[in-house]
N, C-alpha and C positions, 0 to 999 in steps of 0.2 A: 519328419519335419520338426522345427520348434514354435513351440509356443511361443507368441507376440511376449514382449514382457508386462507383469499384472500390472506394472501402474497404468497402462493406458485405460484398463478397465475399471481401476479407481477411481482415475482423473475422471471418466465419464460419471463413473457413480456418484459424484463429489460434483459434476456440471447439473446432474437430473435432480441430486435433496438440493441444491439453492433452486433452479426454477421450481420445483417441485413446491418450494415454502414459498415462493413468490406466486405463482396461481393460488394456492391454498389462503393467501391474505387479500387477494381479489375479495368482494363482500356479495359472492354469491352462491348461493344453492351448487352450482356446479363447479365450485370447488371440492367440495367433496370427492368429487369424479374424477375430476385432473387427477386429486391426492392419491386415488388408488392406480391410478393408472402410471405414476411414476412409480408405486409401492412397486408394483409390476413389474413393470421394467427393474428397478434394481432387482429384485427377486431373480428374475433371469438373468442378467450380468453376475449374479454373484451361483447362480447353480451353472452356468459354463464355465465360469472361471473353474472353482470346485473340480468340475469334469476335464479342465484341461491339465491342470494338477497332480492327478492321478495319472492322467495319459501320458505327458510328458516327464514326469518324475521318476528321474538315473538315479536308485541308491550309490552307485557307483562313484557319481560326482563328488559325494562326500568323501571318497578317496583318493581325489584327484590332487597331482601335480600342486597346482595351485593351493589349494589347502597345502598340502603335506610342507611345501618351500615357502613357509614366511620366512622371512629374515628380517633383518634390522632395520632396514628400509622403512617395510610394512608395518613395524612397530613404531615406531617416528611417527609417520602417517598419521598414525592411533589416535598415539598420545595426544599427538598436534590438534587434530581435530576434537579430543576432550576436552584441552588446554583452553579451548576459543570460544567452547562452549560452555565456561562457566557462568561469564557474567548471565548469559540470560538464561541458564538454569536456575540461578539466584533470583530470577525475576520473575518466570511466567507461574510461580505457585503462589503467588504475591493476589491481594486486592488490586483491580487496574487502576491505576493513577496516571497512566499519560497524557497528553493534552490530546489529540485526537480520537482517541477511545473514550472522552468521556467527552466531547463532544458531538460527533455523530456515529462514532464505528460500532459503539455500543448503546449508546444514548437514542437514535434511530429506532434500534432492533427492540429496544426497551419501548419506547412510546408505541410501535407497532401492535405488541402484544396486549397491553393495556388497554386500545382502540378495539385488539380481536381483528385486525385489517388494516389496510393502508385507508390513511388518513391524510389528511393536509398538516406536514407540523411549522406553525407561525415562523419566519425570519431564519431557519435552518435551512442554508441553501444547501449543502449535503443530501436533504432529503431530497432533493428530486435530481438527484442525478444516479445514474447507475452508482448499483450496493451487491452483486450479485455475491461478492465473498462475505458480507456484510449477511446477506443469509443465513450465513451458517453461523453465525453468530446467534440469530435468532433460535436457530433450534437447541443451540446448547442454551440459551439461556429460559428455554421454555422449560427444558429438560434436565439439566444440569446448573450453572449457574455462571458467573462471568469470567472466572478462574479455566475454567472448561473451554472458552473461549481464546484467553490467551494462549492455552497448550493446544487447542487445533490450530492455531496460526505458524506454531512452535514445530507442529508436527509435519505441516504442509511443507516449511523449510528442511528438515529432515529427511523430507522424501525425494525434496528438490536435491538434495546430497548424494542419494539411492539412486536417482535416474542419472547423474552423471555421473557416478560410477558407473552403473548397467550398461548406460552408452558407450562407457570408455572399455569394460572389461568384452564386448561383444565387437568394438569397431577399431580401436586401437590396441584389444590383445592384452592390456594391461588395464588392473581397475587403479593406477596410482596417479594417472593422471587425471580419474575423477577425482579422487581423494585429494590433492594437490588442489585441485578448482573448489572444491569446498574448504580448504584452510585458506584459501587467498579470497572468497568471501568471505569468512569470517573474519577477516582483520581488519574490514572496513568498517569503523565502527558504530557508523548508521547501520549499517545489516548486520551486525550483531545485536545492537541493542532490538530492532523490529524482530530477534527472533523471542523475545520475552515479553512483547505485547501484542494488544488485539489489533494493531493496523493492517494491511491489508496485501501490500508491496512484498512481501516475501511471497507470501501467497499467490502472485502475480506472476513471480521468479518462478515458481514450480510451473507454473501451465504455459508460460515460456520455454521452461525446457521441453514438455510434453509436445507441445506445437514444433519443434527443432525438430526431435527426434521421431515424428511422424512425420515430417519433411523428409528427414535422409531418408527414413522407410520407402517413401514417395520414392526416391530419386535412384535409391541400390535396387528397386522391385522391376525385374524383367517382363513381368504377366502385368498388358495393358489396367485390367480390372483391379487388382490388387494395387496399382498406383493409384487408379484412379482413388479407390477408398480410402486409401491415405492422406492421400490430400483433403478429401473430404474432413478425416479426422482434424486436418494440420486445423482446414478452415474454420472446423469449432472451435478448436480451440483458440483462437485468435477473435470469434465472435463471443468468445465466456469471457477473456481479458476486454473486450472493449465495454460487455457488460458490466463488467465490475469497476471501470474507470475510463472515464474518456480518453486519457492519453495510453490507455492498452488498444485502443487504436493501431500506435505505433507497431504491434508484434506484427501487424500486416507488412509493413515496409520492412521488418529483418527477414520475414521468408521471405516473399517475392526477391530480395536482394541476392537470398542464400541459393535459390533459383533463379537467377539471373547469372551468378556467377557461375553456376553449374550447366548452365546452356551455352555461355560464352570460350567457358574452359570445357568443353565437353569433351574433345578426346585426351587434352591433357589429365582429365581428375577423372575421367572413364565409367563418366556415368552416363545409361543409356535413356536419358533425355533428350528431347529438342525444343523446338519454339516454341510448337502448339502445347509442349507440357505448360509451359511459362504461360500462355495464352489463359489455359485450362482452369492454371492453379491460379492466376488474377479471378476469375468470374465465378470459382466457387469462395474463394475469400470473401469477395465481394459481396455473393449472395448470404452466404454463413455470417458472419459479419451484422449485415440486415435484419437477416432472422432475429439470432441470438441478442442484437439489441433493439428491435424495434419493440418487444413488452415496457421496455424503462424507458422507449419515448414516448409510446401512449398515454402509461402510466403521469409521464411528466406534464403533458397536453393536456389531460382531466384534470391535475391538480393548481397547476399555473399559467395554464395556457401556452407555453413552450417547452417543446418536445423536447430540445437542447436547453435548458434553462442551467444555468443564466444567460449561457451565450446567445449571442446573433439579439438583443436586444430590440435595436430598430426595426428587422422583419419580424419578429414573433410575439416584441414586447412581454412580461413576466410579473406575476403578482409578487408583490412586499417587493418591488424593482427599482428601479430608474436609473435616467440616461447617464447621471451622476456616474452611477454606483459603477454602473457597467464601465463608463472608462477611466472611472480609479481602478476598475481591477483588472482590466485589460495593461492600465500603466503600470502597477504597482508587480503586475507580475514580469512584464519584461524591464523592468527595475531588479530585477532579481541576478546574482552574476557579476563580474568584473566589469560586462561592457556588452555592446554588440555592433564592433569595427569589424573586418576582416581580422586583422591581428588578431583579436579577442576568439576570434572563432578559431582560428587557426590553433590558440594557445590552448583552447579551453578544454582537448581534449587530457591534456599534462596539469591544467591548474586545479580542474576537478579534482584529480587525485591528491595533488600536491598541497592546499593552500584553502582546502572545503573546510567550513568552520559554520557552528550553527546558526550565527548569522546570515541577512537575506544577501548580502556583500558577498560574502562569502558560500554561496549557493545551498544556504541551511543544510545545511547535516557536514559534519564529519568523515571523512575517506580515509583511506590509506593508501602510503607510493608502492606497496608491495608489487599491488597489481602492474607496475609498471615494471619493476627490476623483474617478476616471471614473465612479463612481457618480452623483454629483451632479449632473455636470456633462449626463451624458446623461438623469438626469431635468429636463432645465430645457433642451437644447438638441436633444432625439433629435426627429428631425421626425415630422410627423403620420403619415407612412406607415406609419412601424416600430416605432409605439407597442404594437401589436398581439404583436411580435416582441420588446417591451419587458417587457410585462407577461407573459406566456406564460414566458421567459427566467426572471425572477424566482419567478412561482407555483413553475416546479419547484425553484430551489435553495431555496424555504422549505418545502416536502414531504419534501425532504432535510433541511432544519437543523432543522426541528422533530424528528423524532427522534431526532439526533444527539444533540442539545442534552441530551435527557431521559436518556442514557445516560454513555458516557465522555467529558468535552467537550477531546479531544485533537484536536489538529491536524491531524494526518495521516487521522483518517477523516473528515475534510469534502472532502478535495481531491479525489475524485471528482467533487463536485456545484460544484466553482468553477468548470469550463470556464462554467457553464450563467449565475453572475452577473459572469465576467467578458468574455461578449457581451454580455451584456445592458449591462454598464459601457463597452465600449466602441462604442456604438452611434452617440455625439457624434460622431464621426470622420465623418461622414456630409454632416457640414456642410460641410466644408470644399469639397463644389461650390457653395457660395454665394458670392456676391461680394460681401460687405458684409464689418465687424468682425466678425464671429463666426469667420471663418475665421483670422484672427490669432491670435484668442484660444485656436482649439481647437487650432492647432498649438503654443502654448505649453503648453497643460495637458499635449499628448503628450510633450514635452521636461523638462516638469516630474512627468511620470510616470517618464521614462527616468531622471531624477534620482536620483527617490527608490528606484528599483530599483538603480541601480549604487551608490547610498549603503547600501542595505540588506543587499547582498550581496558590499560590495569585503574584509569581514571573509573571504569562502569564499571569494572570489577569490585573498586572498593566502595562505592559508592552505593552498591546492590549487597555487601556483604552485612549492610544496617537492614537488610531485610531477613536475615539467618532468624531471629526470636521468632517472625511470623509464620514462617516457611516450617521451623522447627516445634510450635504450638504454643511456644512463651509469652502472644502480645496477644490479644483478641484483635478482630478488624473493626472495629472502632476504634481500638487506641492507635493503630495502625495507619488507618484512612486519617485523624486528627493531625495526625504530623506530615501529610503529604498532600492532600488536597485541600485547599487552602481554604474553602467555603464549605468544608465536610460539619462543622461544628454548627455553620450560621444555616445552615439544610434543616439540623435536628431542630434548632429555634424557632425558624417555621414553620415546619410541621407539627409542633407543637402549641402556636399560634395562630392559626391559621385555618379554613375548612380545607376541605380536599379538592373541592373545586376553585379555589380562588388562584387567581393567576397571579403568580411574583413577574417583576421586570428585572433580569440584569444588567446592570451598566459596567462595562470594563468586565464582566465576566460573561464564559459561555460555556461551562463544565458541567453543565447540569443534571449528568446519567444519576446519582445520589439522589436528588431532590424529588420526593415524592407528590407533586404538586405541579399544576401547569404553567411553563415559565415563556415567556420571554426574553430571547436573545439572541444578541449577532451573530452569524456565522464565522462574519469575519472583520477581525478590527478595521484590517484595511478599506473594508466597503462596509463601512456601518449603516445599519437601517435607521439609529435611533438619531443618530449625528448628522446623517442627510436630514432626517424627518427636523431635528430641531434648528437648522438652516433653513427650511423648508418655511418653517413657524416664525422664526427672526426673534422671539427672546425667549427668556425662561418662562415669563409667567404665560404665554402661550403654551408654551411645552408643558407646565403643570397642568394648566385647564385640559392639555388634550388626555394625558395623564388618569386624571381626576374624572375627564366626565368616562373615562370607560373602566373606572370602579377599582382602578390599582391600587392598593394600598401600601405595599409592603416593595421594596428595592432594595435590590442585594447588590452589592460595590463590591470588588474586588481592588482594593486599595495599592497594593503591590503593583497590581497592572495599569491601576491608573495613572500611578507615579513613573513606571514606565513609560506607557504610552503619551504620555505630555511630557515628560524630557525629550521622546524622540519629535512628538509633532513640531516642539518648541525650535530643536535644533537642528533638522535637517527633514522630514515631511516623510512622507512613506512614496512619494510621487515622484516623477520627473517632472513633468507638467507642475510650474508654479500655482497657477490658479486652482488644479486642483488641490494643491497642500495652501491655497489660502481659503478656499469653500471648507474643508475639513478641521482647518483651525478655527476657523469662525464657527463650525457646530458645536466643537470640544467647550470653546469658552460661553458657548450657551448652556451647555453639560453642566458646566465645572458652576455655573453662576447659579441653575436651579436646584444642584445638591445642596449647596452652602447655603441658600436662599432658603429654598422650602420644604427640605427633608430634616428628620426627626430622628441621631441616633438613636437606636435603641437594643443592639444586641453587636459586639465585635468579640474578632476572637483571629488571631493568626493572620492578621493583615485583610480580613474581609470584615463588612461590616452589614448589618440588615439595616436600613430605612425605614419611617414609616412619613408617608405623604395624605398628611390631613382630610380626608376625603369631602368633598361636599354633598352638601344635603339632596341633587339632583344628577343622579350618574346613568347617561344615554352613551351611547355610541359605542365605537370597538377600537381600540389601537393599532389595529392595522387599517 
């Protein structure tokens, strides 16, 4: 027989250290316990794996056919995929500086460790929602440091390149149409750039694939019990993605889809499934699912009273909340996108690619059309074999995009579900053992896919090459961090000024993973806590007294954003809803009146600025 392939027993060993760090910051005695008992468990995943290694291990292979006939093809391939991976080679040996990573992806994991345990952290709605990749960030940064971080996020991508190859080299005979599906993600330049920092969404993409390819496992396995198991496996894996982000939810709707279309085409695609598989594989998702996130809704009930927080507001209600907040950002997020007519829906599977720009218009982040022209090209040239492997590929990314689509239509929560159409896009690749024109042709569309990837990403490319000094030992990270996070200078000023306990507020900033000091800030401009709270209050000198009596002294402004943020409030609102972009304008100009009003510059540097708000002689109460 053969051995299952090791990532499955990775992807496990990589599911056990996040829960594993997650009970361990539980604040009890039997943490301890849990901690040795996953020790355990990996210890045994990693001594069978070892034992199948040896058992399974053909020196022979390494004289195999395949080795022996690379050709030109396979070098193309290579290069292509080195090509793609420059920019964020230039990046992930870098200090983090992107805007989510030093907001909660790192910032989080940091406050955690600090605490020794989960804690309540003020106005960071991040913190109570599923972090389970967010975990592992904690152990490298107990262990190693934030650099460490970026590269396991870097590396999860990587492996996500490994399994569809492995997929493609074990089920389509050829490893080039994995290879092909990893240079047509990397030309979309949201999931290039996420492969050089600590977010989360490549990392998403890897246990996406995992969940796929334990699916086929499911569906080619003849022995009842061996499906069953698979499936089992598929379900965890799709209860780790929903751990790690509410809309990993969605991996549930690409398989049930990818077995739905394999129950429906069953003798056509000739897999020896039926209903009650489809039945089977719904109630162990479902239970899998439960499990693997009901610890992050406990956890979220102890610390704000809703288990889904932010969501569902009116049933569950949620501390640092309100009904405000909740339908700016129920509005603000389907504001996001072209529209949401039929037309729009219809389009948006072509405009996503075509027309994605980092604006919320423009569905934030950046794409590329490649994935469309290997789209094409493999519906019109994927041979008869692997139509099966064509159609199955796509069912699941549109089980995915359908309720994508129906919620936030942002960029970054689809790129879990693109490994799955961009195999399926490159499955053309296949031809190239033909010996007519078709193989001419398919190796220019790969050339003219490498194109439009290095045209789409030479913007991060050059832009990442101002990081070579750091990368290469010429800049320390301070002079490094001064030029790219923009309150990294006004950090050191307080902490310099400052005790260790005393709480900073930001206004117009929320970057805070640097600042060694307990801060307050938004999560999110769109649903501000402080801009409710001073519409709440009705003028500035309100909003100083509430300020003032809970002992603030010191406010950090983020000047760049705020000039931002009030050109945009001024000219168009972040809302559909008028009145909520006229309740959010009436906060701002309470903001903007009690800066000017009653704060004290006293330290700028790079477009950020420190405050200091006169304290009065009697300081009771808490700001939240």
């Amino acid at each position: 027989g053969e051995s299952p392939p090791i990532y499955f027993s990775l992807a496990i060993g990589i599911m056990a250290f996040s829960y594993g760090t997650f009970f361990f910051l539980i604040k009890t005695p039997l943490r301890y316990w849990l901690l040795l008992i996953v020790a355990i468990f990996i210890v045994i995943v990693v001594l069978k794996e070892t034992g199948n290694f040896f058992r399974y291990f053909d020196p022979s292979r390494l004289n195999s056919p395949h080795i022996q006939s690379i050709g030109i093809i396979d070098i193309v391939l290579v290069l292509s995929i080195l090509i793609l991976l420059l920019p964020p080679l230039l990046e992930v040996f870098t200090p983090p500086y992107s805007w989510d990573a030093l907001v909660y992806h790192l910032t989080v994991p940091r406050i955690y460790l600090e605490h020794q345990g989960f804690g309540y952290i003020p106005l960071n709605i991040y913190s109570n929602m599923p972090m389970n990749i967010d975990m592992l960030y904690l152990v490298c940064l107990r262990f190693f440091d934030d650099v460490v971080a970026k590269m396991l996020h870097c590396a999860l991508g990587l492996l996500l390149g490994l399994v569809l190859i492995n997929f493609s080299r074990h089920h389509l005979k050829s490893w080039r149409p994995g290879a092909v599906a990893m240079i047509i993600l990397l030309t979309n330049p949201m999931v290039n750039y996420e492969y050089g920092v600590a977010f989360i969404d490549v990392g998403m993409a890897f246990f996406m694939g995992m969940a796929f390819y334990a699916t086929i496992k499911a569906m080619t396995s003849l022995e009842r019990r061996a499906r069953f198991s698979w499936l089992i496996l598929s379900g965890l894996f799709c209860g780790f993605l929903t751990g790690a982000k509410y809309t990993g939810v969605f991996s549930a709707g690409a398989i049930l889809a990818i077995l739905l279309i394999g129950v429906v085409w069953k003798r056509k695609l000739q897999f020896p499934i039926n209903t009650k598989t489809l039945s089977t594989a719904a109630v162990i998702i479902l239970v899998c699912v439960s499990l693997l996130t009901l610890p992050w809704l406990i956890k979220n009930s102890v610390f704000t009273g809703n288990p889904v927080y932010p969501m569902f507001y009116r049933l569950f209600d949620g501390k640092d909340w309100s009904e405000y907040m909740a339908r700016q950002l129920i509005d603000w997020q389907h504001s996001i996108g072209q529209g949401r007519t039929v037309i729009d829906y219809l389009l948006l599977p072509i405009r996503i690619f075509t027309i994605s720009k980092y604006d919320y218009k423009h569905f934030a982040g950046p794409m590329s059309p490649a994935i469309l022209l290997a789209f094409v090209v493999s519906l019109l040239f994927c041979q008869r074999a692997h139509r099966r492997w064509f159609w199955l590929l796509v069912a699941g990314f549109v089980g995915f995009f359908i309720p994508w689509s129906l919620g936030a239509q942002q960029v970054r929560f689809l790129i879990p579900a693109l490994p799955l159409l961009a195999l399926a896009s490159g499955l053309f690749i296949a031809r190239t053992q033909d010996k007519s024109w078709q193989k001419n042709l398919i190796i220019s569309v790969v050339l003219v896919i490498l194109a439009v990837g290095v045209y789409y990403n030479f913007w991060q490319f050059r832009m990442n090459l101002k990081n070579l000094p750091m990368v290469l030992g010429g800049e320390t990270r301070t002079e490094f961090l001064s030029t790219r996070v923009r309150s990294f200078r006004c950090f050191e000023y307080l902490e310099r000024v400052t005790d260790k306990n005393e709480t900073i507020v930001f206004l117009y900033e929320n970057k805070g993973y640097y600042l060694r000091r307990p801060f307050l800030a938004d999560g999110m401009y769109e649903t501000s806590f402080f801009i409710d709270r001073a519409v709440e209050l009705g003028s500035a000198e309100r909003f100083a007294q509430w300020l003032r009596s809970a002992g603030i002294k010191y406010i950090l402004v983020n000047e760049f954003t705020r000039k931002d943020l009030l050109t945009k409030t001024a000219q168009t609102g972040f809302f559909k809803d008028q009145n909520l972009n006229q309740r959010y304008l009436q906060g701002v100009k309470i903001v903007e009146e009690f800066i000017d009003k009653f704060l004290q510059k006293e330290f700028a540097y790079y477009g950020s600025s420190v405050y200091r708000l006169p304290p009065l002689s009697v300081k009771t109460g808490n700001p939240r």
